[in-house]
N, C-alpha and C positions, 0 to 999 in steps of 0.2 A: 756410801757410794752405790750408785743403782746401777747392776747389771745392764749392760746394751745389749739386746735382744738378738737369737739367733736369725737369720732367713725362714727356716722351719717355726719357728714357732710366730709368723703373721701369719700363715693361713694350713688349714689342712693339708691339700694339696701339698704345698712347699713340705710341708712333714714325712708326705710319703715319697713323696723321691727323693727326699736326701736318706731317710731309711733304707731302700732300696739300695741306691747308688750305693750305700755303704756293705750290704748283705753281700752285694753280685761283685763287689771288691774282694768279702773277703770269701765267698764261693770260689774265685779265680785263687785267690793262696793256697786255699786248700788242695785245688785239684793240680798247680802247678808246682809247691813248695814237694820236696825229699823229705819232708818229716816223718815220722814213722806214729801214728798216733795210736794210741793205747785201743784197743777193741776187744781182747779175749776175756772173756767172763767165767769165774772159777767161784760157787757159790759153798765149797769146802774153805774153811778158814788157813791162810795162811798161818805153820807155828808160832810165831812171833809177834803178839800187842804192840807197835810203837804208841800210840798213843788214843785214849779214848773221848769223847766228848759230848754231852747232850745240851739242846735247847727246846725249854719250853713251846710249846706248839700255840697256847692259845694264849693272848696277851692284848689287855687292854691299853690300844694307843690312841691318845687322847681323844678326838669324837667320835672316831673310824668306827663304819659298820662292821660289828661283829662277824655277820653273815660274810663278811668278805675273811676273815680270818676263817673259818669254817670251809671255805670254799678253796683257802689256801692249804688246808691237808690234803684235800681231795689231788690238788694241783700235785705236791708233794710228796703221795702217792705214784704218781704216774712217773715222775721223773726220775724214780727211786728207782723203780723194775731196769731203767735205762741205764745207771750206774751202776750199783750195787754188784759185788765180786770182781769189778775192772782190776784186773793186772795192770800193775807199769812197769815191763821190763826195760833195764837197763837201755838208757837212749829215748826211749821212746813218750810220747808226750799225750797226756792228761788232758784232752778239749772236752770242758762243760756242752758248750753248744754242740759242736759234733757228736757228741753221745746221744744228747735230749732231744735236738732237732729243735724244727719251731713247735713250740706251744699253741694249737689250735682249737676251736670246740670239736670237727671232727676226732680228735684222739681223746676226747673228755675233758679236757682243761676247762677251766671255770674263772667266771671274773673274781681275782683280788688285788689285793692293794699291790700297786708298783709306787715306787718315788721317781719323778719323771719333772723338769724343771724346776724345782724349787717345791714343789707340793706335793702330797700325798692321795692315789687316785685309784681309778677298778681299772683292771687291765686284764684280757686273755692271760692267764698262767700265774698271774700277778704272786708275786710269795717264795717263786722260786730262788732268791735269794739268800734264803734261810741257809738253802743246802750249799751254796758256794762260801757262805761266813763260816759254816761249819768246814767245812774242806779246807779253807785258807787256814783255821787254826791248825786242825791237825797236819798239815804242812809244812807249818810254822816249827812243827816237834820234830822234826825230821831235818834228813838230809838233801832232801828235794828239790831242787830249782823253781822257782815263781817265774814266770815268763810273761808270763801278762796277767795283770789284776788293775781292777778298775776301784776306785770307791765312790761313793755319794760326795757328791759337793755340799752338801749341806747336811744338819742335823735334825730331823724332824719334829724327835719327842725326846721328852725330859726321861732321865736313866730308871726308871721304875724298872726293877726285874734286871737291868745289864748284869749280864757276867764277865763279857769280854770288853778290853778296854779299847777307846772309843775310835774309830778308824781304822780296826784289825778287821773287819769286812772285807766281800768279795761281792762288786754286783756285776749282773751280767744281762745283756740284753741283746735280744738272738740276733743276729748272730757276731754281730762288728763288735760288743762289749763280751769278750771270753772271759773265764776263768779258764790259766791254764797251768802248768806245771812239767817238769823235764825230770826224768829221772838219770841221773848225772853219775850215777855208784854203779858199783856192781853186782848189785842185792837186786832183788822183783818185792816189789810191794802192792798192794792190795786196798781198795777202798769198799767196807762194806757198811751197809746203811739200812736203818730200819726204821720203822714207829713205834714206840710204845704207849701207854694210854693216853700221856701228857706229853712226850718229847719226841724231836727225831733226837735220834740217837747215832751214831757213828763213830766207828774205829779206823784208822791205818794200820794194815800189818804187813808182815816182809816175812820171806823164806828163809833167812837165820836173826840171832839179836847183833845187836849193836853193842859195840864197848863206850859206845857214847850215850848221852840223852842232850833235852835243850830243853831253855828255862824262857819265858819272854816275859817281859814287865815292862810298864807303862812308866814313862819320865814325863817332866815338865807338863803338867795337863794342870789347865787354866782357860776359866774363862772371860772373856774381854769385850770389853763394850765401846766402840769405835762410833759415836755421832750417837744415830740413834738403830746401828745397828749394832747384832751381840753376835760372838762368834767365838771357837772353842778350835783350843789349840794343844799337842800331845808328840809327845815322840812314843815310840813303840821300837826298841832294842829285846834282840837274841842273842842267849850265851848258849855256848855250845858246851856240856860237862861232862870231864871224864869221871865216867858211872865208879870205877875201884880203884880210884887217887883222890879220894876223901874230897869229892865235890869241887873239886880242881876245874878252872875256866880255862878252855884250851883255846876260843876265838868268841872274841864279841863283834856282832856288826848291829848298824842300825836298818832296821826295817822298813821306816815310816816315819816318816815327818807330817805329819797333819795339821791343818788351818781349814775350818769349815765355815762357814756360816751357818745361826743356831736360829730357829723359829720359834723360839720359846722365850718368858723369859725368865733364865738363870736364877738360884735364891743367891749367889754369891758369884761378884765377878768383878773385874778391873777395869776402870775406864781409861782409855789410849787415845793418843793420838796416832796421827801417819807414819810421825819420827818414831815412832818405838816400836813399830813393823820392820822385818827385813823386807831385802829387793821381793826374795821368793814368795810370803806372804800378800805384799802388794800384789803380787801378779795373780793370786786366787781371788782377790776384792770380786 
């Protein structure tokens, strides 16, 4: 079934004022909402690890110029000095965009790869995604509120290298696509962020431990082939575990229900018809 086309994407113009329209909406929340959003920066480590996590920096995806992955450190770089030691104290909330701002070449940003309709392209800041996939998991380990997360409607490239499973992402795209997050406890925690020679790297930490941890794993992932398109489908479930009651499951919720559409194609998958989609998956076609 073939996508029917936004307004924005028949002509340039139309693409930039509906981007616009959306920026100066969500410029107006910002300056009108009572949120309290996260800003003090503490580059001393809070005592407490909740949770650590690295990704590969440089990764060959399918034709993609390289040079644009190269150009995506650089990006990644910049955005890092912009987060790196944010405090979340108690109540107060977590905006990706409001931290980093837009991504322009006056502040050094560079073209790399963005996922932007259905394809894979060069964009101002292009990459900064990396660092909202990594922040969404270790978010995920915590007690933290998700408030807004966005994912890709589609799948680009075959899992060469995945570690995380497939639709635990965060993309975000300045400024109407946030990553955001609420701190709902009454613990302060901490996002610090680094490079190392091959990975960004990244911690969550907080001002005392927790008598809990959290486990997440990937259910029902499959993928299916509808006509002559393929598309991949996954639940994504959180157990919350109490740390000294012998791995005892205190609350399970589900995360994420995922149905994408895949650009590739699959070595293994299921052929479907209409009927054996739910209403919910119809409505992602």
């Amino acid at each position: 079934m073939e996508r029917k086309k936004l307004l924005s994407e028949y002509h340039p113009v139309f693409y930039f004022l509906s981007v616009w329209q959306k920026r100066l909406k969500r410029y107006w929340h910002w300056r009108a909402s009572k949120n309290k959003y996260a800003q003090y920066k503490n580059t001393t480590d809070l005592p407490t690890r909740i949770k650590k996590h690295q990704s590969v920096l440089l990764r060959k995806l399918g034709d993609s110029d390289m040079q644009l992955q190269h150009n995506k450190v650089e990006n990644l770089k910049i955005a890092i000095r912009a987060i790196d030691g944010i405090e979340i104290a108690p109540q107060e909330i977590f905006s990706f965009c409001k931290l980093v701002g837009l991504p322009t070449r006056a502040k050094g940003y560079k073209m790399g790869m963005e996922l932007s309709f259905g394809q894979a392209r060069a964009g101002i800041g292009g990459g900064l995604c990396q660092i909202a996939n990594l922040l969404h998991w270790l978010v995920l380990h915590s007690p933290l509120t998700v408030v807004e997360r966005h994912h890709h409607s589609f799948d680009p490239f075959p899992d060469e290298g995945r570690v995380l499973p497939f639709g635990s992402g965060a993309t975000i795209f300045y400024n109407y696509k946030d990553f955001c997050f609420r701190n709902d406890t009454s613990h302060t925690f901490q996002v610090r962020l680094w490079l190392s020679e091959k990975c960004l790297e990244g911690e969550l930490r907080a001002d005392t431990a927790l008598s809990y941890a959290y486990h997440v794993e990937e259910k029902d992932h499959e993928f299916l082939k509808l006509g002559e398109v393929f598309y991949r489908k996954n639940e994504i479930w959180k157990n919350k575990i109490a740390k000294f009651e012998g791995g005892k499951i205190l609350e399970t919720s589900l995360v994420a229900r995922n149905f994408a559409r895949v650009v590739y194609v699959p070595e293994v998958y299921r052929e479907i018809t209409l009927n054996d989609l739910t209403d919910e998956q119809k409505g992602r076609l």
